[in-house]
N, C-alpha and C positions, 0 to 999 in steps of 0.2 A: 910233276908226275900226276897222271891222272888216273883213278880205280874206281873202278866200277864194285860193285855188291848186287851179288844174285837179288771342210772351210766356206765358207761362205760366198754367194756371185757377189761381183764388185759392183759400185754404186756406179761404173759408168757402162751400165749391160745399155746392149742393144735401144731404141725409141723404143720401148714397150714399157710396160708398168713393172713396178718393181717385183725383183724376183721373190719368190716365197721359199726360197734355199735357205737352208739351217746353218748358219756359222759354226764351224770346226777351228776350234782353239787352237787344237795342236798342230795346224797347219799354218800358222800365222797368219794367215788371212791372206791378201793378195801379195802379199808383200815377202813371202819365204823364199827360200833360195832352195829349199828341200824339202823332199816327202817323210812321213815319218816310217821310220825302218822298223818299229818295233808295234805289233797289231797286240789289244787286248781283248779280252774275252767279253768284256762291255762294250768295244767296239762293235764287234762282229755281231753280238746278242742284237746290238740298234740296227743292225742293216736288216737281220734275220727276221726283227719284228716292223721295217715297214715297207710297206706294200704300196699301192697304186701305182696303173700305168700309165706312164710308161716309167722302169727303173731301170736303168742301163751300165750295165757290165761292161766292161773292157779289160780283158786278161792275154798276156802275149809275155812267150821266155825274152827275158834279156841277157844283157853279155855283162857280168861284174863290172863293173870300172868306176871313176870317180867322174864322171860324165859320160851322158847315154850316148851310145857311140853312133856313128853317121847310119850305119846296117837300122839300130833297133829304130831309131827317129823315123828316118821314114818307112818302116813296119809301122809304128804308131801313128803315121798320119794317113797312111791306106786303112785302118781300121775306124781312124773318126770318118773317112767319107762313107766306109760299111753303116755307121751311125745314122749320118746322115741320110743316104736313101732309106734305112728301114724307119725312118718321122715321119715318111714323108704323107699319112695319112694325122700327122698332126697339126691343128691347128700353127700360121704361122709364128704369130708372136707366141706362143709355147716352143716351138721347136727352133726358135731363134734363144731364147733361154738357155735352152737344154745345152747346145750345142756352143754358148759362146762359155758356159762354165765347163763345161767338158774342155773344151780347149785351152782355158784355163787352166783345169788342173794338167791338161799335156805340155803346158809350154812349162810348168814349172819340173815337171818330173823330167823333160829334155836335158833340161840344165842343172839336173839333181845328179846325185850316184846312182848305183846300181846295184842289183842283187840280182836273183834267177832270177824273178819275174815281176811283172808290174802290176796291179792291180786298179781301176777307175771305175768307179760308181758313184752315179751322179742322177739325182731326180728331182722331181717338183720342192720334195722337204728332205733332202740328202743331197751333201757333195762330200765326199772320200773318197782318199786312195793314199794306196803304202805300196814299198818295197817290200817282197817279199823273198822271204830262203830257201823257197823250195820251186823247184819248174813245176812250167803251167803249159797247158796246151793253149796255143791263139785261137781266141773265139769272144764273139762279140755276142751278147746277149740283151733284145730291148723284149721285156714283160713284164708282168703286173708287179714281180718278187724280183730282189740280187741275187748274180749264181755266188754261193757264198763258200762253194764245196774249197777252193783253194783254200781261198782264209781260213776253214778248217782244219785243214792239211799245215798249214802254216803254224797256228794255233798249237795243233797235235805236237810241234816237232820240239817246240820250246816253251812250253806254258809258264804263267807265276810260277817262283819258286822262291823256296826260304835257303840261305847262304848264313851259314853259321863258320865263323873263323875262329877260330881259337890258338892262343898262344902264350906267353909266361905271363903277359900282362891282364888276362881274361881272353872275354869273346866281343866279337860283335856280330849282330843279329841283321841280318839284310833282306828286303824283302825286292828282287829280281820280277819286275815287268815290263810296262811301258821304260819305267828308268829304275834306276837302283836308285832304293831307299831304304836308309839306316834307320832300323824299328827301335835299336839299344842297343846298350853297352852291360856288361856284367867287370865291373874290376875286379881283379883281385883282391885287392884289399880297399873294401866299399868305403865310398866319399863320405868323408869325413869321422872315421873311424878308424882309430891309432892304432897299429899292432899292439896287444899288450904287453907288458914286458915280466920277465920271469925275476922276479925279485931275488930269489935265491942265487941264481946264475951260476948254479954250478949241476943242476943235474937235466939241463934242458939242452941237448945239443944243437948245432945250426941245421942240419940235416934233417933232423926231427920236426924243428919250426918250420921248414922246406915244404916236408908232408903234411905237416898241420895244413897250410899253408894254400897248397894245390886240393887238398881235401875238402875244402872248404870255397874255394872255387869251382871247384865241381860241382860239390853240393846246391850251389845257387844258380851255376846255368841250367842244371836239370831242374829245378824249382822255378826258373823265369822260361825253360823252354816246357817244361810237363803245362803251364797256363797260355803259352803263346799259341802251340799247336791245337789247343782247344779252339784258339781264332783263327786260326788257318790249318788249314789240313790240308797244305799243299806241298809236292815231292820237295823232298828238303835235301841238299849236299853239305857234306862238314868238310871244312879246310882247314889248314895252317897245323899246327904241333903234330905229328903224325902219334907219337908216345898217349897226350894228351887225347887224342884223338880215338885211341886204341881204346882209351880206356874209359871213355863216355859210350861207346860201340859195346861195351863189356857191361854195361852199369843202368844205361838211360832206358825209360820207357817211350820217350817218344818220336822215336825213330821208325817209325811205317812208312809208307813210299819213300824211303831214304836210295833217293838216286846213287850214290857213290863217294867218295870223297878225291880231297886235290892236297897234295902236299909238295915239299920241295919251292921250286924255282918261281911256277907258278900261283902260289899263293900267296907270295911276296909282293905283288905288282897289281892292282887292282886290275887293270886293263885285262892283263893276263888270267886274271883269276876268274873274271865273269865270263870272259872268251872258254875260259875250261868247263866253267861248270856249266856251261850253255851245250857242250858237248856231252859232258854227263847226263844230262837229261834228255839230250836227242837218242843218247844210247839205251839209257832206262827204258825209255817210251817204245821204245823198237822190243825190248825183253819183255815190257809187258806187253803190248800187243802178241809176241807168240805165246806168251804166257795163256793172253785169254782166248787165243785158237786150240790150245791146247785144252782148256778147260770147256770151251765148246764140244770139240769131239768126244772127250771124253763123258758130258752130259749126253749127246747121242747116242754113243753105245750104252750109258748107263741108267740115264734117267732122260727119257726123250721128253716126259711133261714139261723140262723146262728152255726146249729149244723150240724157236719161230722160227723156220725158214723160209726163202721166198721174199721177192717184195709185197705183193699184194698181202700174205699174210702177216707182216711185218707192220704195212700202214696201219692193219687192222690191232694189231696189240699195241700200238704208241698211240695211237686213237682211244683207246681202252685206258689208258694209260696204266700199261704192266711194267713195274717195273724192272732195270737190267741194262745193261750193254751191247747197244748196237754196235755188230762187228761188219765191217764192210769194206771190200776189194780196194786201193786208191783209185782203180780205172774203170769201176763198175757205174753205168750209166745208163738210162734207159728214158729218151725221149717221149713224151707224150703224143700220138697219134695226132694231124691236123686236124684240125676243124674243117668241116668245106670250105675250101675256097680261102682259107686263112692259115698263119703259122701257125707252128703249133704251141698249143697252150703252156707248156712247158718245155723248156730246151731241155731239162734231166729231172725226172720224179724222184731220184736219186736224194738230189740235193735237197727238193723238196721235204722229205720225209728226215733228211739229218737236222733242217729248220727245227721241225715240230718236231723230234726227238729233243732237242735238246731244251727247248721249250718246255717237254713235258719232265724232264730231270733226269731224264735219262741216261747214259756216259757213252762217248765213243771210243772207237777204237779201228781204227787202220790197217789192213794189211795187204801182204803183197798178192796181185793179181794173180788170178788162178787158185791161191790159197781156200776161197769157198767156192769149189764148183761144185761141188755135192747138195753147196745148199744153196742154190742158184745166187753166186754172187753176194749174200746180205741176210745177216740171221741177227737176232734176237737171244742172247742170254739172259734167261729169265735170273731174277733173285729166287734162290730156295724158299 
């Protein structure tokens, strides 16, 4: 039951000289058999900070399954030929590069799974790509920056998060990103330390040592979580004991961004349990985002010194660097005017401006279209 609370080019590229592509670990190199399903926030941060052109995008909805089905394959090879003509002011042995890791990484994602959407970005010192959980619009993007606004969206929907279990035996302490990893363990009754024993034995009952017992496991996961949260200060879900559960809810101080909790069937079964609490957090995120629409207008009618509305005056206060919460449409997009005679210099200033927000430390925040038309599309919640 689940509740809520308010990789590198290969050494056989094309007769040119060796590519100057950055090896990506987590894609096994040439040799994987799949893309990685799960995008970190230090992923996204390295696309966001590198630049020169050409850096090319490839984003297109797919169909879930456990191979990409006949429909999306060839959607994905009408997009590398889109690839290809727009190089075509590249030098050849570069865009014989580009193009034989680009296909690269399509041949492997062909014969991977599947989620909504696919993601490919690939340049001179990058080559990435994931599945991703949330749909994409098809669009192929080759300039100086990657459109990175999906993988934000992606980002947004399931971030790091801490997974606290608790049950008769303790907790365990799990830290939810690219993989789940177990930070610690809180026993009950701490290693290598004997229950003591009541020597009289007659006026200590079992019931009583019960509550000693639980009391004192409580007491130490709020004292190993009141120090962990100071290292992470990321939305956290509690599982397992609902009783036990009840009563850290009632006690703990470091429960802020506390997404929700999982108990019952679900938190028995690991598999089950991070598949739950991957939903608790997509639903947290969604509360706070109207959360902070709501704390928007209501700065508007009350204290408008601390609303930016507007793109161009938005670039100008992250430029500034004010702090606050960029709140912005999912569908909100605003291309850069051509150059003479040339594409234009940005396919979305959009996306541009959520780069260097979050650069500048900014926070985001997502919401549904239409939700800012008073403030064209993309405001600024300043800090008090």
């Amino acid at each position: 039951m689940i509740h809520t609370d308010r990789g590198a080019a290969s050494g056989h590229a094309p007769n040119t000289k060796a590519s100057a592509l950055t090896p990506d670990d987590s894609h096994g190199g040439g040799t994987s058999r799949g893309l990685p399903r799960d995008l970190t926030p230090e992923a996204a941060a390295h696309l966001t900070a590198t630049g020169g052109y050409p850096c090319i995008s490839v984003l297109m909805p797919t169909t879930p399954a456990t191979r990409m089905g006949i429909a999306d394959r060839a959607r994905l090879d009408g997009l590398l030929l889109d690839v290809e003509r727009r190089l075509d002011d590249q030098p050849l042995g570069d865009r014989e590069r580009l193009m034989y890791e680009l296909r690269r990484q399509a041949r492997i994602a062909q014969d991977s799974n599947t989620q909504h959407a696919l993601g490919l970005f690939v340049s001179h010192s990058a080559s990435r790509a994931w599945t991703l959980p949330v749909t994409v619009h098809e669009k192929v993007v080759v300039e100086s920056t990657f459109a990175t606004r999906d993988l934000l969206r992606a980002l947004h929907r399931t971030p790091p998060h801490l997974v606290v279990r608790v049950d008769e035996f303790g907790a365990r302490l799990y830290w939810v990103a690219s993989r789940v990893t177990l930070l610690d363990t809180v026993e009950r009754i701490p290693e290598g330390h004997a229950q003591s024993m009541d020597l009289s034995g007659l006026d200590r009952s079992t019931p009583e040592r019960e509550a000693d017992d639980r009391s004192d496991l409580l007491a130490r996961i709020d004292a190993r979580m009141a120090q962990l949260r100071l290292e992470r200060p990321a939305p956290l879900v509690l599982a397992g004991d609902a009783a036990l559960i009840d009563e850290l809810k009632s006690t703990a101080r470091w429960l802020h961004r506390l997404a929700g909790h999982v108990v019952g069937a679900e938190a028995d079964k690991p598999a089950e349990l991070f598949r739950t609490t991957a939903l608790c957090l997509e639903d947290y995120l969604h509360r706070r985002g109207q959360q902070t629409l709501e704390d928007l207008y209501e700065a508007a009618a009350n204290h408008p010194e601390l609303v930016v509305a507007g793109l161009d005056q938005c670039w100008t206060a992250v430029e500034d660097r004010i702090p606050g919460t960029l709140v912005v449409e999912q569908g909100y997009t605003h291309p850069r005017p051509s150059r003479e005679g040339g594409e234009p210099v940005s396919h979305d200033l959009v996306d541009d401006l959520l780069e260097h927000a979050i650069e500048a430390g900014n926070l985001i925040a997502f919401v549904d279209d239409a939700q800012l038309h008073e403030f064209g599309g993309i405001a600024l919640l300043r800090v008090p």
